[in-house]
C-alpha positions as CSV (number, residue, x, y, z in Angstrom):
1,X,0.0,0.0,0.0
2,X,1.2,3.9,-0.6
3,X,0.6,7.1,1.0
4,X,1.4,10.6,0.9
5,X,3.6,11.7,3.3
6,X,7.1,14.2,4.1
7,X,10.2,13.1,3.8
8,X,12.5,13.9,5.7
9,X,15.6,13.4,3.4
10,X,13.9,15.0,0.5
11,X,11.8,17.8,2.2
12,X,9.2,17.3,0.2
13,X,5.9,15.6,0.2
14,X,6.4,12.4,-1.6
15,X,4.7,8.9,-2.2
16,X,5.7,6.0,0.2
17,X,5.4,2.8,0.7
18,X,3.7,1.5,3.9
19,X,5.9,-1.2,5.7
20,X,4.6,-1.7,9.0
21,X,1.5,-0.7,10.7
22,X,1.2,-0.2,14.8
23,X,0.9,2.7,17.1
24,X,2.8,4.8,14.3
25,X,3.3,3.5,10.6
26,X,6.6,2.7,9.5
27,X,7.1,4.0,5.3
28,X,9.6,4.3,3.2
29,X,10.1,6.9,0.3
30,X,9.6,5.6,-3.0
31,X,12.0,9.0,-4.7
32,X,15.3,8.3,-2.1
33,X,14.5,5.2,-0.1
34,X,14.6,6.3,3.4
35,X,12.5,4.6,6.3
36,X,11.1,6.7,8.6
37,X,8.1,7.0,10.9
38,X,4.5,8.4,10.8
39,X,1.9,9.1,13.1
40,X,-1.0,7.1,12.5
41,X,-3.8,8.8,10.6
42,X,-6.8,9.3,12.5
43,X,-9.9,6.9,12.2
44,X,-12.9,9.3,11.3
45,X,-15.8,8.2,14.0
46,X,-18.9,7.1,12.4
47,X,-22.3,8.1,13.8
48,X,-25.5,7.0,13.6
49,X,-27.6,9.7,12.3
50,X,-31.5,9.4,12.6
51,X,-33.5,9.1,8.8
52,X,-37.1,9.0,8.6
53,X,-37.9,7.1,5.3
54,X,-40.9,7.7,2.9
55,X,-42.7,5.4,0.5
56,X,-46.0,6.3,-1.0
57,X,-48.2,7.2,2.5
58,X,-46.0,5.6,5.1
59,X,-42.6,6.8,7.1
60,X,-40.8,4.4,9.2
61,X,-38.0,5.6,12.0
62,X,-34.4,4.0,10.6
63,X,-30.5,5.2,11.1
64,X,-27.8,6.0,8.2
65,X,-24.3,6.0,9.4
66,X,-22.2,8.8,8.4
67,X,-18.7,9.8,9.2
68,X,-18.3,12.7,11.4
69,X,-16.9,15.0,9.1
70,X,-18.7,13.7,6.0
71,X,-20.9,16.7,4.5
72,X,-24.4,15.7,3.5
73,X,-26.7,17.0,1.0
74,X,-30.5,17.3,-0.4
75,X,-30.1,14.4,-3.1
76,X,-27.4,12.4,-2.0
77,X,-28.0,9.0,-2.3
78,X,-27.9,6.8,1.0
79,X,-28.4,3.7,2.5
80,X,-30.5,3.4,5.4
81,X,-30.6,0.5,8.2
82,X,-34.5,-0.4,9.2
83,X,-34.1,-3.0,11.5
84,X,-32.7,-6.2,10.0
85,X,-33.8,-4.2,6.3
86,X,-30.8,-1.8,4.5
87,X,-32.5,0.2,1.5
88,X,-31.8,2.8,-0.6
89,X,-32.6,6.4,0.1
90,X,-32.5,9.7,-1.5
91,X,-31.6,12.7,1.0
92,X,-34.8,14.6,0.4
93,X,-34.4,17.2,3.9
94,X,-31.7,17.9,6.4
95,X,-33.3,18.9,9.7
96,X,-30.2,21.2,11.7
97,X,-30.4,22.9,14.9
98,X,-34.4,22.9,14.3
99,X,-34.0,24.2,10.9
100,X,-34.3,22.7,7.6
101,X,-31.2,23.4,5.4
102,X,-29.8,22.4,2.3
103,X,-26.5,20.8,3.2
104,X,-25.2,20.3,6.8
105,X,-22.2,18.2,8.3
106,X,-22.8,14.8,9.7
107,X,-22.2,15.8,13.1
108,X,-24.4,18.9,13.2
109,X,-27.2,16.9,11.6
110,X,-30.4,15.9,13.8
111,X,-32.6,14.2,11.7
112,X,-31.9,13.0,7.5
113,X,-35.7,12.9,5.8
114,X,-35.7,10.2,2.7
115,X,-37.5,8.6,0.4
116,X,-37.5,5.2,-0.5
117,X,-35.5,4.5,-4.2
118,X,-35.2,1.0,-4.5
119,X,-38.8,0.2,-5.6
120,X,-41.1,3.4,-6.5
121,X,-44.6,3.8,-7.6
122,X,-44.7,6.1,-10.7
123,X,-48.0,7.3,-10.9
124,X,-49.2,8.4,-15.2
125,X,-52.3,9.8,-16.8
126,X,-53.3,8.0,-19.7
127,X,-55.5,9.6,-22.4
128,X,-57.7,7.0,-24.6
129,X,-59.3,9.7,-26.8
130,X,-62.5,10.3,-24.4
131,X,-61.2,10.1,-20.5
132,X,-57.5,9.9,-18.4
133,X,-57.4,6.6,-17.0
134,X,-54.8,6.7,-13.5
135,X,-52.0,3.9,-13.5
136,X,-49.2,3.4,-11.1
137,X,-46.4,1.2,-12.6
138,X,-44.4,-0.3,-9.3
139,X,-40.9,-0.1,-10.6
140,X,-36.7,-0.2,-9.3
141,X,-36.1,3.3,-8.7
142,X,-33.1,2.7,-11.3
143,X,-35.2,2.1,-14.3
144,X,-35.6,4.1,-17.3
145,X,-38.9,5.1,-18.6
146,X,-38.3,6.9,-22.0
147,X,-40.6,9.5,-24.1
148,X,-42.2,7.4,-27.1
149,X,-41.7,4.1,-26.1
150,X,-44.7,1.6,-25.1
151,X,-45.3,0.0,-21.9
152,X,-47.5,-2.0,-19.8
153,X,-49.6,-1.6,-16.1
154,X,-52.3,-4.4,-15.9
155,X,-54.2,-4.4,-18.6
156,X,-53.7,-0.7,-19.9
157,X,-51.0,-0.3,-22.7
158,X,-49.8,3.4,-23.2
159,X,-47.3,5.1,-25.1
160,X,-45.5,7.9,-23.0
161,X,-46.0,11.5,-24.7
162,X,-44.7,13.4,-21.5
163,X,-42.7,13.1,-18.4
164,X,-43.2,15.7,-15.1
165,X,-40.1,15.4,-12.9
166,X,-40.0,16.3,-9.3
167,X,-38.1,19.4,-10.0
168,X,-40.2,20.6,-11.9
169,X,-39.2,19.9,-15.4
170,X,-41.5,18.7,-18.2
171,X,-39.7,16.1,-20.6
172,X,-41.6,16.8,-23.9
173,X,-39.3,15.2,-26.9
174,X,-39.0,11.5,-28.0
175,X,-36.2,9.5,-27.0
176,X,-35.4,11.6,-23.7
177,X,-35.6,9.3,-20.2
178,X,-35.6,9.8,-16.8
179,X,-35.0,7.6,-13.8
180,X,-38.3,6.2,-12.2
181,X,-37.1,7.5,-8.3
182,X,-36.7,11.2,-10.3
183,X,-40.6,10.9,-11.9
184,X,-43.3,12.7,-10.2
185,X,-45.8,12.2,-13.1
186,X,-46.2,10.6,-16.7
187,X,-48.5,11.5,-18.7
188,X,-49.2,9.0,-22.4
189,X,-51.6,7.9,-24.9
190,X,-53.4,4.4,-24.5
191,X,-52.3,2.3,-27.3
């Protein structure tokens, strides 16, 4: 294994080889060759940061572990422990000091609210030429749904003409995709 580390010889920070690991790490410089000492770098604490996780109308109380100095943001995905369960989550709130915020440190962070990404219900509108029939398609939060192409929920069989994302966005032209876990509506012809 290598690291980054100052020699001593060459007075510079250079590559180096790591020897022998105890209380301090023994290396050796890969430019001149000398063995010297290091302090041993410092094991970042991991903490156990509460994570309420969404799907569809329920929430369930779970944990993500988080270094201390890792920085967390809205969107990040995650993976939360529920129990005996470990899932996938998407960073949806940070709850700080009270507040909600954008991005936050792990340490400062009180609560992490998510959503569910592993398996997601995309709800679409479907249009048969006289009424808009509701579907939900249960799908991985991974999989594409693309603008133009067919596809099947029970019985109905619709061809996508739009996609709403939960930014905001409207994906209008054919051949564009989005991730299922990023779709808050699709809207399509029933074919």
């Amino acid at each position: 294994m290598k690291t980054e580390s100052s020699c001593p010889v060459c007075r510079d920070e250079t590559a180096h080889d790591i020897l022998k690991e105890g209380t301090d790490v023994v290396v050796r410089c890969t430019v001149c060759g000398t063995v010297h000492r290091i302090p041993r770098p410092k094991e970042p604490k991991t903490l156990v940061v509460k994570a309420i996780v969404s799907h569809e109308q329920e929430s369930h109380v779970c944990s993500v572990e988080l270094e201390e100095n890792e920085r967390c943001a809205v969107g990040d995905m995650l993976v939360a422990e529920c129990g005996e369960e470990v899932m996938g989550v998407e960073v949806t709130a940070i709850e700080r000091s009270g507040v909600r915020v954008q991005k936050a440190v792990a340490e400062e962070i009180e609560t992490l609210w998510t959503r569910l990404v592993e398996q997601v219900v995309v709800k679409a509108s479907v249009h048969d030429g006289r009424r808009t029939i509701p579907v939900y398609v249960a799908s991985a939060g991974e999989t594409d749904f693309v603008i133009g192409e067919l596809y099947q929920a029970g019985s109905i069989r619709f061809r996508i003409t739009r996609i709403k994302l939960r930014d905001g966005a409207l994906m209008k032209k054919e051949g564009w995709k989005a991730y299922a876990r990023k779709i808050k509506r699709i809207y399509g012809i029933r074919s």
